[in-house]
C-alpha positions in Angstrom: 3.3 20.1 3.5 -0.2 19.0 3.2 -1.0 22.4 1.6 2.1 22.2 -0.9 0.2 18.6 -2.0 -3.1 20.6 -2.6 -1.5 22.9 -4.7 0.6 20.9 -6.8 -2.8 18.8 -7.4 -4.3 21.7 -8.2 -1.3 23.4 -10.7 -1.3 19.6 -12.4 -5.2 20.2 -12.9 -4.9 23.5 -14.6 -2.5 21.9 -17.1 -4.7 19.2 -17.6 -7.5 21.7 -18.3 -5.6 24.0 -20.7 -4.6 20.6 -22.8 -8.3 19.7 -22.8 -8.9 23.7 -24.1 -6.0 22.8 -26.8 -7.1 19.8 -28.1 -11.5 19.3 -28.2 -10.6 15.3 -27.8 -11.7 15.8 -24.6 -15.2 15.7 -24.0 -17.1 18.6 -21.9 -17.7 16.1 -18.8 -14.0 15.8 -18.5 -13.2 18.9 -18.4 -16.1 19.4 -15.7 -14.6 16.7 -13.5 -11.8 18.5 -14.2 -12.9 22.0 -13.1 -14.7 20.5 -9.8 -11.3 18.9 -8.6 -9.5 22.1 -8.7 -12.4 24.2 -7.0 -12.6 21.3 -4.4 -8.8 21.8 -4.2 -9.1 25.1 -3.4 -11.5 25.2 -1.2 -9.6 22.3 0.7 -6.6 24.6 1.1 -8.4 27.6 2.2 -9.9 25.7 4.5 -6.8 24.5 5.9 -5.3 27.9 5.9 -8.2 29.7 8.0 -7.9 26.3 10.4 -3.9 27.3 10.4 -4.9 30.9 10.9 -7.4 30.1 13.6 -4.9 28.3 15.6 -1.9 30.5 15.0 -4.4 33.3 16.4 -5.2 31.1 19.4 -1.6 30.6 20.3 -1.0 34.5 20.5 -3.9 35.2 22.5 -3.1 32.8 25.4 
């Protein structure tokens, strides 16, 4: 579930950054900030998914 948050965060962050692409009222720092919170996202849910992966792994091998 926690993964499904991350990427709905990150999906609403994309749209955001394509209307900053359509309209230039947006200034370059925002769409930074912008750009950081989705790689941060990202790299939040990869995390999570090697943790997952680590653990699924685990439980087969004992």
């Amino acid at each position: 579930m926690y993964i499904i948050g991350v990427l709905e965060k990150w999906m609403t962050a994309t749209s955001q950054l394509a209307d900053t692409k359509r309209h230039d009222t947006y200034s370059a720092t925002v769409r930074k900030e912008i750009q950081l919170e989705m790689v941060e996202s990202i790299d939040r849910v990869l995390s999570d998914l090697h943790s997952l992966s680590l653990c699924e792994n685990s439980v087969h091998t004992q």
